[in-house]
N, C-alpha and C positions, 0 to 999 in steps of 0.2 A: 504494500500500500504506500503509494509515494505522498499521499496525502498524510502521513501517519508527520512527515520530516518538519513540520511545524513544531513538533513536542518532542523532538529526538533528541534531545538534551536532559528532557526527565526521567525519573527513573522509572524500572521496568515495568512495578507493579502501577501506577498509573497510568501507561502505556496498554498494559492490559485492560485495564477497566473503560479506558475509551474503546478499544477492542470489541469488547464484551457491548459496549454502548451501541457500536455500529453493525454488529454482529446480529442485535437484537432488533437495528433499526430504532431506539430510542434515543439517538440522541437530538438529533433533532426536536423534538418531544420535551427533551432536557433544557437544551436551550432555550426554546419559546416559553417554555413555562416562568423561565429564570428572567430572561430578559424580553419582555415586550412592552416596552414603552419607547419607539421610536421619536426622529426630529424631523424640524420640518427645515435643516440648516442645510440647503442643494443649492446652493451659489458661495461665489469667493465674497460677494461683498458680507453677506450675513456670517460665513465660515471668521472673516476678518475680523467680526465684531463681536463675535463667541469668543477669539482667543484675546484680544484687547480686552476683553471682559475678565476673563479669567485670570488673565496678568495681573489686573488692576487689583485683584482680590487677593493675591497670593504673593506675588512681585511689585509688590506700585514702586520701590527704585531699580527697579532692572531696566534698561535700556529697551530706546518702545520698539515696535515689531512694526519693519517696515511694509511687510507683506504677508497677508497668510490666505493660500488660497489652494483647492481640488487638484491633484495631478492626476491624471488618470494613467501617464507613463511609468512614476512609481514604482511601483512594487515591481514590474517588470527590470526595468533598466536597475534598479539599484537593489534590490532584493529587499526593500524596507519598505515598511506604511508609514513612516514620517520621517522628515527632512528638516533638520535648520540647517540653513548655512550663513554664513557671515561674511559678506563683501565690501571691501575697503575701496573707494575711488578718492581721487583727485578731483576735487571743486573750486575754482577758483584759490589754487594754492594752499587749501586747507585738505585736510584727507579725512575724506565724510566715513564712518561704518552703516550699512546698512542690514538688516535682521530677516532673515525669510525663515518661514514656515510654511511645509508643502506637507500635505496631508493626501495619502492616497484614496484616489476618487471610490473605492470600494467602502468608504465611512458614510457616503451619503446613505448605502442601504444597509446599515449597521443601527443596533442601537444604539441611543443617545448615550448609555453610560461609556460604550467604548470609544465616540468621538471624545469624551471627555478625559477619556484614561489616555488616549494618543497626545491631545493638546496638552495633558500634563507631562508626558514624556516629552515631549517636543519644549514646553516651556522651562523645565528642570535643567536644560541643557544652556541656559541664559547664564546660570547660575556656578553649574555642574558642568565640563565638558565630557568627562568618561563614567563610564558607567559603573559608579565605584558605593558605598554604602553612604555615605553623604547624597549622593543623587538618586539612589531609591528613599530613601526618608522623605525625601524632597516630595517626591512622585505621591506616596504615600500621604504626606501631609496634605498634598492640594486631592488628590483621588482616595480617599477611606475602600481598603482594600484593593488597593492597586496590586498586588502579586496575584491575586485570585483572577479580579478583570484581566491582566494579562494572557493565563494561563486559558482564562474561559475565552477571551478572543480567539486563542490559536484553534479551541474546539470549532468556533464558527466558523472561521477560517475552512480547516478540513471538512465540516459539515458542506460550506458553500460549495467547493470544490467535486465533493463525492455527489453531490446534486448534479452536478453540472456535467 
């Protein structure tokens, strides 16, 4: 099951119980029951003012975000469902930083908890560059149960895929 490579990092006996999950056709089942409260955030300008929102609540001195908007290239090209990057120019002699947050376009059909668990990942990174126990606390503090959301993404994840 190449779908299984999302959670190939965890250990075995949780690997089996999603096993068992999809074996039994439950998991799907699993998921919807856990998470059915979707968003209504399917454009960059409203995505932009979800994560401006959430900065302001979590970060209000962190440097503001110059862009946050749907890639739908994403997950493909970079093998990730979130992106900051941090680009320096030349402006009239002064050397401007600019803030991007790319969120991959597969969050518009996600629930809202996990756009909210990626914009946490993505904004932890303001703060935090690697991905070290100072930047899960991080994550953790803005997202309550951020390692669970994670792990249950990677289910939908596979879920989405064995649908497909």
């Amino acid at each position: 099951m190449s779908a299984l490579r999302y959670i190939a990092g965890y250990p075995d006996n949780l690997q089996q119980q999603v096993k068992d999950l999809i074996k039994q056709q439950r998991l799907g089942d699993y998921l919807q029951k856990r998470y059915s409260e979707y968003h209504s955030i399917q454009n960059d300008k409203a995505l932009h003012a979800h994560v401006d929102a959430m900065k302001q609540r979590f970060l209000r001195h962190a440097p503001p975000i110059n862009k946050a908007h749907y890639d739908s290239k994403l997950d493909v090209i970079h093998n990730a469902l979130g992106l900051h990057t941090r680009r320096s120019h030349n402006h009239g002699g002064q050397l401007k930083a600019r803030k991007e947050i790319r969120i991959a376009s597969v969050f518009k059909e996600l629930p809202a908890v996990f756009l909210d668990m990626i914009v946490a990942h993505e904004l932890a990174h303001l703060r935090e560059l690697d991905h070290n126990k100072a930047f899960y606390q991080l994550c953790e503090h803005m997202q309550p149960g951020y390692a669970q959301l994670e792990f249950d993404l990677r289910l939908f994840l596979i879920w989405r895929e064995l649908k497909a």
